[in-house]
Jmol script that loads the backbone (N, CA, C; Angstrom):
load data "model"
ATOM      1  N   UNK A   1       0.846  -1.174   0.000  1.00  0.00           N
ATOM      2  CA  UNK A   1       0.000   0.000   0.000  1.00  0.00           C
ATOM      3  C   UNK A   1       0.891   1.238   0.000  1.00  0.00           C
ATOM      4  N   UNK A   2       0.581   2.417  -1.189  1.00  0.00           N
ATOM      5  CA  UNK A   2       1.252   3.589  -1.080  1.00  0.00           C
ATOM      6  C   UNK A   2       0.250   4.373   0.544  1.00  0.00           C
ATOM      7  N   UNK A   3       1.531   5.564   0.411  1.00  0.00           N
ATOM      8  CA  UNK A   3       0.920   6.545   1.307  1.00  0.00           C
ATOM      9  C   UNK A   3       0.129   7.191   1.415  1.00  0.00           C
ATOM     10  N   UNK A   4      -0.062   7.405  -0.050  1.00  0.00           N
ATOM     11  CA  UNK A   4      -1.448   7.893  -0.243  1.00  0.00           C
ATOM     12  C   UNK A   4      -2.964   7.651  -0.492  1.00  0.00           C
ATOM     13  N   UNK A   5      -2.762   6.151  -0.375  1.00  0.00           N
ATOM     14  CA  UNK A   5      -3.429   5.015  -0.515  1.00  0.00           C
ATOM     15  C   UNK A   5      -4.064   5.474   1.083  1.00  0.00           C
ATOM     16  N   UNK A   6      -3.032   5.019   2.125  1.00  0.00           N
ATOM     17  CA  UNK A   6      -3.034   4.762   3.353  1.00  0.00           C
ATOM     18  C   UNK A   6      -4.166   6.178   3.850  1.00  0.00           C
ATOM     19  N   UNK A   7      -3.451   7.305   3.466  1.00  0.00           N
ATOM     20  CA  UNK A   7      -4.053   8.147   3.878  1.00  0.00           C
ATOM     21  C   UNK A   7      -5.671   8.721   3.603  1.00  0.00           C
ATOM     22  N   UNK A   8      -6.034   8.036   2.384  1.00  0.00           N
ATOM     23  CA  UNK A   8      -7.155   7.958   1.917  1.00  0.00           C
ATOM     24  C   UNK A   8      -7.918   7.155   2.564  1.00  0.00           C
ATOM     25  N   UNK A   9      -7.832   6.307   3.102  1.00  0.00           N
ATOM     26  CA  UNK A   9      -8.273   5.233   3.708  1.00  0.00           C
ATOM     27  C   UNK A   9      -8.408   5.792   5.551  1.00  0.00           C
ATOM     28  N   UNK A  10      -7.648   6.630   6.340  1.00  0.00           N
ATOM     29  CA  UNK A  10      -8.233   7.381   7.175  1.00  0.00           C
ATOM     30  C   UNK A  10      -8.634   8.686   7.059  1.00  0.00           C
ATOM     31  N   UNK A  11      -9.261   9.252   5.758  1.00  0.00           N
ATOM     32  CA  UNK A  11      -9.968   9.987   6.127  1.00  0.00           C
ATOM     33  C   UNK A  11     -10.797  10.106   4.757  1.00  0.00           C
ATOM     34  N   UNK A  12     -11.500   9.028   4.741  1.00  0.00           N
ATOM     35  CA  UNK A  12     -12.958   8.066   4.214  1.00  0.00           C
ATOM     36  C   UNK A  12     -13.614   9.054   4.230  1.00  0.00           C
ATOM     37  N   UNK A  13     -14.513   9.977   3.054  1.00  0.00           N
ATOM     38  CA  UNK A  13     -15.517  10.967   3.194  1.00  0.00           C
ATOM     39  C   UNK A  13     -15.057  12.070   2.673  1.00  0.00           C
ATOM     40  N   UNK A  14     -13.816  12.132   2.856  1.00  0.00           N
ATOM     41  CA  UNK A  14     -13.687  13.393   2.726  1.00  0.00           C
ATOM     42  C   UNK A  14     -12.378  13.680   1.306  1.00  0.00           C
ATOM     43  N   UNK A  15     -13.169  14.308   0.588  1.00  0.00           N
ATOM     44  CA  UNK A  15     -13.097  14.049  -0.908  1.00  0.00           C
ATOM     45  C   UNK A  15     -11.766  15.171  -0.819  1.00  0.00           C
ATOM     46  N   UNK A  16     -10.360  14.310  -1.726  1.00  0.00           N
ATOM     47  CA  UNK A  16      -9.230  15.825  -1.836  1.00  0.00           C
ATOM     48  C   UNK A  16      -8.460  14.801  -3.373  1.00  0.00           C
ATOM     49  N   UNK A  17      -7.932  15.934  -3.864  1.00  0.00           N
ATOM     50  CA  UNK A  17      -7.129  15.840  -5.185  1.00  0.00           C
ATOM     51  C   UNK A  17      -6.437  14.304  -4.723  1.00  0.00           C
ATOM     52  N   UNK A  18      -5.745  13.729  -5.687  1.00  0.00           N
ATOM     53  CA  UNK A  18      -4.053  13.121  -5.077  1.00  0.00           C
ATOM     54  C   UNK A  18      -3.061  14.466  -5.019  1.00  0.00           C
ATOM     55  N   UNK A  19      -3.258  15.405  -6.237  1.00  0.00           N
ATOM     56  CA  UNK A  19      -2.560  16.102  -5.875  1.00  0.00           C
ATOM     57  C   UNK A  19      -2.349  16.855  -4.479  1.00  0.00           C
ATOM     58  N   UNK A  20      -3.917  17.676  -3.942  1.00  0.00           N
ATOM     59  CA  UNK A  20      -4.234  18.172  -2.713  1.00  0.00           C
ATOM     60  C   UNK A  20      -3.211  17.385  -1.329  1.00  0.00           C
ATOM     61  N   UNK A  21      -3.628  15.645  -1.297  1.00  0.00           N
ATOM     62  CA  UNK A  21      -3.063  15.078  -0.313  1.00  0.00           C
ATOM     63  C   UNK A  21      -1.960  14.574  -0.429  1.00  0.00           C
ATOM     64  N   UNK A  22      -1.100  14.943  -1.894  1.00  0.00           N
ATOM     65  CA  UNK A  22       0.337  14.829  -1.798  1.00  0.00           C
ATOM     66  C   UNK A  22       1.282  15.815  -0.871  1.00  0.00           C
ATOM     67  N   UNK A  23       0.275  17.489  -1.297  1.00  0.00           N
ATOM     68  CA  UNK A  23       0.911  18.268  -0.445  1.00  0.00           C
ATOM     69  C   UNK A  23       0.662  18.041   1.349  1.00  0.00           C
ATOM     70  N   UNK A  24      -0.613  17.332   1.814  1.00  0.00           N
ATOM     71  CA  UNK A  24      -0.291  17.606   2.568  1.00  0.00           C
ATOM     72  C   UNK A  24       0.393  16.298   3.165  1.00  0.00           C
ATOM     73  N   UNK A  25       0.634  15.409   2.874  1.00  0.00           N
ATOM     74  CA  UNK A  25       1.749  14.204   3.001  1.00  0.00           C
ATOM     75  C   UNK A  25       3.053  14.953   3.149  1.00  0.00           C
ATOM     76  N   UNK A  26       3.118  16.205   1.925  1.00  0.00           N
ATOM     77  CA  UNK A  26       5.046  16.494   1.739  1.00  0.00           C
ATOM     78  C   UNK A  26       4.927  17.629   3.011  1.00  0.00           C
ATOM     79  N   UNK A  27       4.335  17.917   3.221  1.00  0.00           N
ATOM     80  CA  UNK A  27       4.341  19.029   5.061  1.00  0.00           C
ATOM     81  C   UNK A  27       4.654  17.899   6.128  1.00  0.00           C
ATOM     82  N   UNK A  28       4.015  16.695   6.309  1.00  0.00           N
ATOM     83  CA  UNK A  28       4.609  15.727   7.222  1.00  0.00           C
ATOM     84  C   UNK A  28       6.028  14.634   6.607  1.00  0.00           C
ATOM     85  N   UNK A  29       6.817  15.283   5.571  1.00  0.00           N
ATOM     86  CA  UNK A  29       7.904  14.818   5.272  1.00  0.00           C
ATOM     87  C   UNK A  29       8.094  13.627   4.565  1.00  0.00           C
ATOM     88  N   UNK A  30       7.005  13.361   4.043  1.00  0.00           N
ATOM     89  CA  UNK A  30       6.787  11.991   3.235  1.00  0.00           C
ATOM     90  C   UNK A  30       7.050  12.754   1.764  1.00  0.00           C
ATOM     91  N   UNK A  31       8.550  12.495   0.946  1.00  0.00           N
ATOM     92  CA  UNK A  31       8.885  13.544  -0.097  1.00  0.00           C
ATOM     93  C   UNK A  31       8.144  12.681  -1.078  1.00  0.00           C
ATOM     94  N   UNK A  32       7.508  11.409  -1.850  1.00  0.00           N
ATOM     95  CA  UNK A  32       6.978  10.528  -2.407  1.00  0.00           C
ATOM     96  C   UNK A  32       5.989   9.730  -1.829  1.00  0.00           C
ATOM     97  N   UNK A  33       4.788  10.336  -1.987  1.00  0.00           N
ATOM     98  CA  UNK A  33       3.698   9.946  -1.872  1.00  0.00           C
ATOM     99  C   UNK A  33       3.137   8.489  -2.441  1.00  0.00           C
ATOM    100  N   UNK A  34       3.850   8.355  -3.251  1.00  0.00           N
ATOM    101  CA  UNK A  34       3.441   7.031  -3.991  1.00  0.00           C
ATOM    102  C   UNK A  34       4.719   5.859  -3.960  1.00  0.00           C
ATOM    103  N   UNK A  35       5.325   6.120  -2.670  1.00  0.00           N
ATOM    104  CA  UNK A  35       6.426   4.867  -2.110  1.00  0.00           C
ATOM    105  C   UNK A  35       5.546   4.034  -1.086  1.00  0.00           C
ATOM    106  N   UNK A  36       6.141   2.780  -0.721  1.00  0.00           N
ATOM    107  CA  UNK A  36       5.236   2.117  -0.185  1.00  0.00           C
ATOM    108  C   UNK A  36       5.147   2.424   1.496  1.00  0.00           C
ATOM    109  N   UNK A  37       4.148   2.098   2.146  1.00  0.00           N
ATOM    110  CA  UNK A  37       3.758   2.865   3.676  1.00  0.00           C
ATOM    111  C   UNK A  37       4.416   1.529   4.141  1.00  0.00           C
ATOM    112  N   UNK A  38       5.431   1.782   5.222  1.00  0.00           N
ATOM    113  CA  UNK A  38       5.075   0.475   6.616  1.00  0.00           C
ATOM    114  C   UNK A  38       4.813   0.793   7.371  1.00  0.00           C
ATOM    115  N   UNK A  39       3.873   0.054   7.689  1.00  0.00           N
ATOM    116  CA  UNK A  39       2.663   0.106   8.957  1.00  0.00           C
ATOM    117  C   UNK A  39       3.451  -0.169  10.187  1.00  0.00           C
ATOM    118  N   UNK A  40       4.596  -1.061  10.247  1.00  0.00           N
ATOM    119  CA  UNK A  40       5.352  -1.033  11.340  1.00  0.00           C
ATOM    120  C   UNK A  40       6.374  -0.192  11.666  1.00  0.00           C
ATOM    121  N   UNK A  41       6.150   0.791  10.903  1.00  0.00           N
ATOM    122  CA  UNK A  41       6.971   2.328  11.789  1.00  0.00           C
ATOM    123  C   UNK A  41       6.542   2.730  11.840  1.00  0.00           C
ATOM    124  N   UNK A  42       6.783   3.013  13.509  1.00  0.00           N
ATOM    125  CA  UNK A  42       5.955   4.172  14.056  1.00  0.00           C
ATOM    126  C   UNK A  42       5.493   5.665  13.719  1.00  0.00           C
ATOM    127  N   UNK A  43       7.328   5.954  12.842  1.00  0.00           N
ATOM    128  CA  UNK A  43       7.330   7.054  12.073  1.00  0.00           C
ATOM    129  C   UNK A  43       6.219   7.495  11.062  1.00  0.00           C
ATOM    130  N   UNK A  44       6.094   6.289  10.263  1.00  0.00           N
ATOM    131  CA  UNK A  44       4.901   6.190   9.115  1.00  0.00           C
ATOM    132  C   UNK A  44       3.913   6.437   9.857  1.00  0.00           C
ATOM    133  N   UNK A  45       3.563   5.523  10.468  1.00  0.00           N
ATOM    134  CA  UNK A  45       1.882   5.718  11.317  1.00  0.00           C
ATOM    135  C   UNK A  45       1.779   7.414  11.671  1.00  0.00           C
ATOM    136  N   UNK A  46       2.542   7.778  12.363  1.00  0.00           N
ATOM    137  CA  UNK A  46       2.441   9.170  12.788  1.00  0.00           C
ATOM    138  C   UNK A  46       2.491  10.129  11.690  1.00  0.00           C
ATOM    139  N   UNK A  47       3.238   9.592  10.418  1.00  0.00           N
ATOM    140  CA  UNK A  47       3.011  10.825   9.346  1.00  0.00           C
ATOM    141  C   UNK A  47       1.755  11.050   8.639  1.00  0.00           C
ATOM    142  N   UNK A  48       1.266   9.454   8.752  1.00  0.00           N
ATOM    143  CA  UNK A  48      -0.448   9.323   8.160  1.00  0.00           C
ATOM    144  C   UNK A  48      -1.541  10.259   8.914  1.00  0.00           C
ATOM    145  N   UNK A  49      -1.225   9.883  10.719  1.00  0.00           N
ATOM    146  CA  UNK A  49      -2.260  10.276  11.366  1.00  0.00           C
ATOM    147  C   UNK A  49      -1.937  11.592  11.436  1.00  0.00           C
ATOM    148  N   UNK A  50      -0.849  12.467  10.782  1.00  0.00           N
ATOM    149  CA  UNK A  50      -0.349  14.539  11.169  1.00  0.00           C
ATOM    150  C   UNK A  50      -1.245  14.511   9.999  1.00  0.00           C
ATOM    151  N   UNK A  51      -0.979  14.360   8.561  1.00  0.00           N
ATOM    152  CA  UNK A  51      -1.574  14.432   7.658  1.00  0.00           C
ATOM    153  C   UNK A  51      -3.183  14.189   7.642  1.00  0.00           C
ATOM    154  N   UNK A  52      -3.687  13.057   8.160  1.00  0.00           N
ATOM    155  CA  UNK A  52      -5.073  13.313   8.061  1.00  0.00           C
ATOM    156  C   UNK A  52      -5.385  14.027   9.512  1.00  0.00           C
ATOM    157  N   UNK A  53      -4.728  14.564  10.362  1.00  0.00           N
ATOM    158  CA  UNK A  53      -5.040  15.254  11.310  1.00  0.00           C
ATOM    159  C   UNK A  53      -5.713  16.973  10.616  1.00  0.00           C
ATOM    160  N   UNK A  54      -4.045  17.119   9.832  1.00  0.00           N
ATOM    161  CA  UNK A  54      -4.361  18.600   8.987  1.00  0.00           C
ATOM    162  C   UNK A  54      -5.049  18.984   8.398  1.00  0.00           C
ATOM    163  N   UNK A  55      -5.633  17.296   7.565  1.00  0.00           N
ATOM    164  CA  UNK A  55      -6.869  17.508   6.644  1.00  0.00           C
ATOM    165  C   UNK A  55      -8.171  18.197   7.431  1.00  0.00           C
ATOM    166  N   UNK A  56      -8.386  17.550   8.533  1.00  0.00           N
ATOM    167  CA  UNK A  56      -9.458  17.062   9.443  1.00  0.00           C
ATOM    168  C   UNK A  56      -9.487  18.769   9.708  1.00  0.00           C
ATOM    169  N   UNK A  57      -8.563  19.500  10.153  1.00  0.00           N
ATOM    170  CA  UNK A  57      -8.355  21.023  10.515  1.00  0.00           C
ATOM    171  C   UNK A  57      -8.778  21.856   9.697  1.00  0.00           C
ATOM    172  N   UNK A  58      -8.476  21.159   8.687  1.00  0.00           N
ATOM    173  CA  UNK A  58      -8.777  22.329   7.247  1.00  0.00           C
ATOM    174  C   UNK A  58     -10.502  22.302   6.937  1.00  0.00           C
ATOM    175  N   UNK A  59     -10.740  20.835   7.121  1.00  0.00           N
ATOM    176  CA  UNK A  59     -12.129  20.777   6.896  1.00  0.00           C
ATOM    177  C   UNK A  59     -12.944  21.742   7.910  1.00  0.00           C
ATOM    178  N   UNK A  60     -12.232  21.462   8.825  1.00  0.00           N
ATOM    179  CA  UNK A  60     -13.096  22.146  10.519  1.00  0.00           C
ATOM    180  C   UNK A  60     -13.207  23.934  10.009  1.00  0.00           C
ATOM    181  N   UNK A  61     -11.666  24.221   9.507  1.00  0.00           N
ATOM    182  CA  UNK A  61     -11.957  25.921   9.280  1.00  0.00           C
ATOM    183  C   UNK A  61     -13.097  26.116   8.013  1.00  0.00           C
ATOM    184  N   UNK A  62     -13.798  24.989   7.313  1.00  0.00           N
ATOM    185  CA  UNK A  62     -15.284  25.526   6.205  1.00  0.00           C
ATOM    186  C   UNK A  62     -16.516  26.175   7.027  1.00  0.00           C
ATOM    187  N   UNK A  63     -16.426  26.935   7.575  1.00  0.00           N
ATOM    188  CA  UNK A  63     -17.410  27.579   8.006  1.00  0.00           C
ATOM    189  C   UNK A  63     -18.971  27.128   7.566  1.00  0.00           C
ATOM    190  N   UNK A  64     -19.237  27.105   6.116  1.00  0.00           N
ATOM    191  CA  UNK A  64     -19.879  26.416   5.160  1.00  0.00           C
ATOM    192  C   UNK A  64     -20.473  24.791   5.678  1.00  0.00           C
ATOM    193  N   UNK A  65     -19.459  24.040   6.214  1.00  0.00           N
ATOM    194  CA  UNK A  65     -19.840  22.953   6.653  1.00  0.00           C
ATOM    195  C   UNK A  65     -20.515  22.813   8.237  1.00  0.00           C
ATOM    196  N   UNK A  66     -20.322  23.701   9.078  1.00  0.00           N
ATOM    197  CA  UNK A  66     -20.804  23.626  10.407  1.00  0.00           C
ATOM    198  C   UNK A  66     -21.858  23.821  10.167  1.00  0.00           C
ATOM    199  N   UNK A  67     -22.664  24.246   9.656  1.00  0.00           N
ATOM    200  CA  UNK A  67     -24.776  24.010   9.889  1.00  0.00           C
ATOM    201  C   UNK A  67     -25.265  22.877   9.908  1.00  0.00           C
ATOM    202  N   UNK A  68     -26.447  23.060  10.332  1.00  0.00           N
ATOM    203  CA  UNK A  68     -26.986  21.990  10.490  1.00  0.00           C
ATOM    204  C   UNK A  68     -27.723  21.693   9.002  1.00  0.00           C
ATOM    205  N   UNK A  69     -28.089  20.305   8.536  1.00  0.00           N
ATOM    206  CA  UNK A  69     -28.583  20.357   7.209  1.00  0.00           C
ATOM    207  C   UNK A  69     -29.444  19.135   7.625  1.00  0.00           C
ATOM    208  N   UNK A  70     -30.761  19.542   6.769  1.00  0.00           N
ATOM    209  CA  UNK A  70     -31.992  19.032   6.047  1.00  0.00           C
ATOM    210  C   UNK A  70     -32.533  18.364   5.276  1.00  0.00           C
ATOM    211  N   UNK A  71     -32.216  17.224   4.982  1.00  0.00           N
ATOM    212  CA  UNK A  71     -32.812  16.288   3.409  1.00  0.00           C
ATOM    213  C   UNK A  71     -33.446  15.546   3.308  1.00  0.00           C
ATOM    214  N   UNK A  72     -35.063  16.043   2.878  1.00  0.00           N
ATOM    215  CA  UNK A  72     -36.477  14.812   3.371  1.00  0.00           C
ATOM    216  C   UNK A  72     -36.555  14.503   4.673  1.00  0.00           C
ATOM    217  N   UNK A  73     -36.035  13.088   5.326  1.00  0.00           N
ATOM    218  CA  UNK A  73     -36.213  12.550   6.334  1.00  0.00           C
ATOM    219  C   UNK A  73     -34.963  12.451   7.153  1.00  0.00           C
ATOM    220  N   UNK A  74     -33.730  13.228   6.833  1.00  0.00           N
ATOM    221  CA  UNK A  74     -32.327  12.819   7.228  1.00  0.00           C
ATOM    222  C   UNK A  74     -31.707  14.034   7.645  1.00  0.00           C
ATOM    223  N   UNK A  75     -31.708  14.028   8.697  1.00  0.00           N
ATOM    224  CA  UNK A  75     -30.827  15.536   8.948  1.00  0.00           C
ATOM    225  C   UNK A  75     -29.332  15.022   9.624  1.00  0.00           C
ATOM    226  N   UNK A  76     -28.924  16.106   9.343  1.00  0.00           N
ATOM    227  CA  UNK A  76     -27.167  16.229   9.787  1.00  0.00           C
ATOM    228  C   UNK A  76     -26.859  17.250  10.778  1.00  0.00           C
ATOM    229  N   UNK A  77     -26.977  16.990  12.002  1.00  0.00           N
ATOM    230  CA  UNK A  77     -26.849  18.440  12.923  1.00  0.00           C
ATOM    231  C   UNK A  77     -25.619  18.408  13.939  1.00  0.00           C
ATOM    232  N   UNK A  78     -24.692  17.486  14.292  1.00  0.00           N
ATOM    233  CA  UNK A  78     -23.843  17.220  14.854  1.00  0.00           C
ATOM    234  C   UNK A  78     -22.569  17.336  13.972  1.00  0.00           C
ATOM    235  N   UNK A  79     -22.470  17.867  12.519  1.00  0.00           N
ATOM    236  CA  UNK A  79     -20.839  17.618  12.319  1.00  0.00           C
ATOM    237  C   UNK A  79     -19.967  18.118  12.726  1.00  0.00           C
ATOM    238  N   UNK A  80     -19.924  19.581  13.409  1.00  0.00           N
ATOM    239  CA  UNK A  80     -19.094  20.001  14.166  1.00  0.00           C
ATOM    240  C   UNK A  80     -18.379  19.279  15.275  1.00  0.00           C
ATOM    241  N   UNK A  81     -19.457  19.135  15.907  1.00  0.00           N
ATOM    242  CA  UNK A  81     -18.814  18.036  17.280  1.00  0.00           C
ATOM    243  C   UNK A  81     -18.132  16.686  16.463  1.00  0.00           C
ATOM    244  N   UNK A  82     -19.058  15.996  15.800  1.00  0.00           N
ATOM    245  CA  UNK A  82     -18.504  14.781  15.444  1.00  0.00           C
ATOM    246  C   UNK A  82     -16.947  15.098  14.868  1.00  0.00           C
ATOM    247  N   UNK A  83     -16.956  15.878  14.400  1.00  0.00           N
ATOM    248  CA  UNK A  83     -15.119  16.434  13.376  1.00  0.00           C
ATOM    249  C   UNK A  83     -14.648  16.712  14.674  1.00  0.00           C
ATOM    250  N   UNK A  84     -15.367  17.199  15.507  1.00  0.00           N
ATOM    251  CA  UNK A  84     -13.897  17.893  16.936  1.00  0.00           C
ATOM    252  C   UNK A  84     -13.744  16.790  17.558  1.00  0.00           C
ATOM    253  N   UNK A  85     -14.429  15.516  17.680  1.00  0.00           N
ATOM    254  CA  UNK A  85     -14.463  14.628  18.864  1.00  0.00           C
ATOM    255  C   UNK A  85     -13.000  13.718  17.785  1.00  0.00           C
ATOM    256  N   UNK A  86     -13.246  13.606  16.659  1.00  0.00           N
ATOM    257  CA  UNK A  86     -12.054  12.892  16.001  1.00  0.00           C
ATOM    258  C   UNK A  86     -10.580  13.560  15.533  1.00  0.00           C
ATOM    259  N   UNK A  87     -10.894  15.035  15.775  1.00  0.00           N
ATOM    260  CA  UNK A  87      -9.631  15.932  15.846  1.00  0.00           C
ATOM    261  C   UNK A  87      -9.098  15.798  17.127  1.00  0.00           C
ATOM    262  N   UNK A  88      -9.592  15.210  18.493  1.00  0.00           N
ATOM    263  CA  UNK A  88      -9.177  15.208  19.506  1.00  0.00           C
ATOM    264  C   UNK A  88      -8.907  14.249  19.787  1.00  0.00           C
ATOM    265  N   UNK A  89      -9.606  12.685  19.052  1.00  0.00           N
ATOM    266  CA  UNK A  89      -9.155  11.631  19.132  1.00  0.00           C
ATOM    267  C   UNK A  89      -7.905  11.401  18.561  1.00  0.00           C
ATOM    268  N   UNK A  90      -7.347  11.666  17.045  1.00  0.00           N
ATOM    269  CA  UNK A  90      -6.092  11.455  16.207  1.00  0.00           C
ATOM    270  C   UNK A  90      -5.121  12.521  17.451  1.00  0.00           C
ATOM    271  N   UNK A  91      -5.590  13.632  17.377  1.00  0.00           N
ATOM    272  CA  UNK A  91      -4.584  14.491  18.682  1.00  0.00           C
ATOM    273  C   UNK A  91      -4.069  13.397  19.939  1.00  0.00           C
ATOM    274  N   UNK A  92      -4.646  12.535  20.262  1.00  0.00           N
ATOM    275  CA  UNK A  92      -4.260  11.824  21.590  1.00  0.00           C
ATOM    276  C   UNK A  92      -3.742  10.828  20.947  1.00  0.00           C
ATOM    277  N   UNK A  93      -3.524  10.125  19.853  1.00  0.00           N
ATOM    278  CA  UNK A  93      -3.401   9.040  19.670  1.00  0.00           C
ATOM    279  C   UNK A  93      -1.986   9.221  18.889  1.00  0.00           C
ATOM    280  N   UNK A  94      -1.547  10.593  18.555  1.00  0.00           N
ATOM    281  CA  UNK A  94       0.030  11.181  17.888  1.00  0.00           C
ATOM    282  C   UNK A  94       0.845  11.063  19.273  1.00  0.00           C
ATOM    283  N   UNK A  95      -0.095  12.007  20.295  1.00  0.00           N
ATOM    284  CA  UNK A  95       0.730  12.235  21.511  1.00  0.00           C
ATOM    285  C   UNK A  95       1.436  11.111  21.972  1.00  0.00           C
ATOM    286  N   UNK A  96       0.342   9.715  21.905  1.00  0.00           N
ATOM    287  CA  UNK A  96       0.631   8.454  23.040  1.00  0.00           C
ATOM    288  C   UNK A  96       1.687   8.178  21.952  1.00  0.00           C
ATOM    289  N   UNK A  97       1.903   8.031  20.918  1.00  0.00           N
ATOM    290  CA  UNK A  97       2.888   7.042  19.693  1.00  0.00           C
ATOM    291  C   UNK A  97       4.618   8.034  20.513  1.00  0.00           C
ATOM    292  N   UNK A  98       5.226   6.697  19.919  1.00  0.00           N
ATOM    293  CA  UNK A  98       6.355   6.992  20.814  1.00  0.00           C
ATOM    294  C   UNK A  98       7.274   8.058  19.828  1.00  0.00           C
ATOM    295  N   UNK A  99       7.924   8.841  20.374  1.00  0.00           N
ATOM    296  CA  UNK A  99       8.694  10.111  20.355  1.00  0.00           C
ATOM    297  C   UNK A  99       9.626   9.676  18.999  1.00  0.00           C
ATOM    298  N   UNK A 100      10.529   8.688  19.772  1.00  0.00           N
ATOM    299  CA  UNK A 100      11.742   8.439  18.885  1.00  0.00           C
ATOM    300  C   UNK A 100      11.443   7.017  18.076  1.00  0.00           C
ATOM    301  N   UNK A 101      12.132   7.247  16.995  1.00  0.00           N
ATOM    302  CA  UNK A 101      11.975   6.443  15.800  1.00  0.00           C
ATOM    303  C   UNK A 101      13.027   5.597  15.939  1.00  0.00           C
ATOM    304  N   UNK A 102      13.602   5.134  17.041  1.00  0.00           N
ATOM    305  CA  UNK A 102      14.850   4.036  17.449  1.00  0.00           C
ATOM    306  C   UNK A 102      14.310   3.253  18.086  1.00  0.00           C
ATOM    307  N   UNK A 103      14.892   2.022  18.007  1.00  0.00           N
ATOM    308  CA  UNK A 103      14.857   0.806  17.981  1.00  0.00           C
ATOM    309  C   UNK A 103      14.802   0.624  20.222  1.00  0.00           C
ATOM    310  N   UNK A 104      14.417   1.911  20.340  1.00  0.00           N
ATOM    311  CA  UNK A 104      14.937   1.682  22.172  1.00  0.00           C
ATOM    312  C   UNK A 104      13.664   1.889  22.856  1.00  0.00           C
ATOM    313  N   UNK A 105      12.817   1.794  22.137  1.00  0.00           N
ATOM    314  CA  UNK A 105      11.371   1.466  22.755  1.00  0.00           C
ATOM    315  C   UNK A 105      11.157   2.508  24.168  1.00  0.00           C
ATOM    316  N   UNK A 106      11.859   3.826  24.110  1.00  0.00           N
ATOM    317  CA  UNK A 106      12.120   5.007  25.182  1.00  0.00           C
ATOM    318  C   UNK A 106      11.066   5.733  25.172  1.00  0.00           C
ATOM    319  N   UNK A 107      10.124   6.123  25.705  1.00  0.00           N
ATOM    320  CA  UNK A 107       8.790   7.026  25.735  1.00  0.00           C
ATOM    321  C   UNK A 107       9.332   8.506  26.239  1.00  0.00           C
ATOM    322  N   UNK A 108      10.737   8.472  26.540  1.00  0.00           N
ATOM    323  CA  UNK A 108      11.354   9.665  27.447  1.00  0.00           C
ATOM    324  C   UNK A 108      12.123  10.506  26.108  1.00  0.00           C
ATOM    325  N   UNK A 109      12.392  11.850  27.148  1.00  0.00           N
ATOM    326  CA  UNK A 109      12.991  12.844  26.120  1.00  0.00           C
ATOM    327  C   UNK A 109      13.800  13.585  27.217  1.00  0.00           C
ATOM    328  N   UNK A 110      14.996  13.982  26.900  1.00  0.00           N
ATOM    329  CA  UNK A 110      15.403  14.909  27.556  1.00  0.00           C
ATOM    330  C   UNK A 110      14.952  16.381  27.460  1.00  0.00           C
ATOM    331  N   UNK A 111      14.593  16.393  28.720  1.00  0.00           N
ATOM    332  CA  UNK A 111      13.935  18.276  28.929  1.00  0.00           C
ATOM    333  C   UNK A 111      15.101  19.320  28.790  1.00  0.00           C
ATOM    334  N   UNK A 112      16.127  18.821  29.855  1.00  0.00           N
ATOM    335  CA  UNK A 112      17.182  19.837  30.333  1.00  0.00           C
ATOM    336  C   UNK A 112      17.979  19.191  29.534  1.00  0.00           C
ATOM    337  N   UNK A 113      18.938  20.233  29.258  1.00  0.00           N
ATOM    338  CA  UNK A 113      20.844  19.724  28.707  1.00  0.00           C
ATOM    339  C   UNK A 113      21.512  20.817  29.501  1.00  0.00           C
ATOM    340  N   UNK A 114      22.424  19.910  30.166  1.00  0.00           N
ATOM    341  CA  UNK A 114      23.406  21.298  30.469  1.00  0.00           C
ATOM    342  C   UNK A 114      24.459  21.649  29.412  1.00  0.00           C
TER     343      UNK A 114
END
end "model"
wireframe off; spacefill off
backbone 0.3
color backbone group
């Protein structure tokens, strides 16, 4: 699976170029969008979930999309919340993924240096 594959695939719905989500792949440092993803770096995982995080942000600033909407028998009145409750979910779920991309399984960082 490419990256952009990957990234399409978490964030289902929400319609963008390849071009659109190449750029925002190359802001989280993925310079080739169409190399293959491993799912077992952590690194990768975290560049998928910044990227559809940003998407998720960009969607949130459509002003256009926060109303509530009307169709026959089906209304839509929660997307605001529903988009913030999963902007806050991917937000916690970057934080918990571990820091460093080495093999030392370290959740720690140095604060201070003298």
């Amino acid at each position: 699976m490419k990256y952009i594959e990957r990234l399409q695939l978490e964030t289902k719905g929400v319609t963008l170029t390849p071009d659109e989500l190449s750029i925002y792949l190359a802001e989280e440092g993925v310079t080739n969008p169409e190399s293959e993803y491993d799912a077992s770096l952590t690194g990768d995982k975290r560049k998928i979930y910044s990227a559809a995080l940003s998407i998720l942000n960009s969607v949130a600033n459509n002003p256009l999309l926060m109303k509530s909407y009307k169709e026959d028998d089906i209304s839509v009145t929660d997307f605001a919340d529903s988009l913030q409750n999963r902007i806050d979910q991917l937000e916690r779920k970057i934080r918990s993924m571990s820091i460093n991309d080495s093999e030392s399984q370290s959740n720690t960082f140095m604060l201070f240096n003298r």
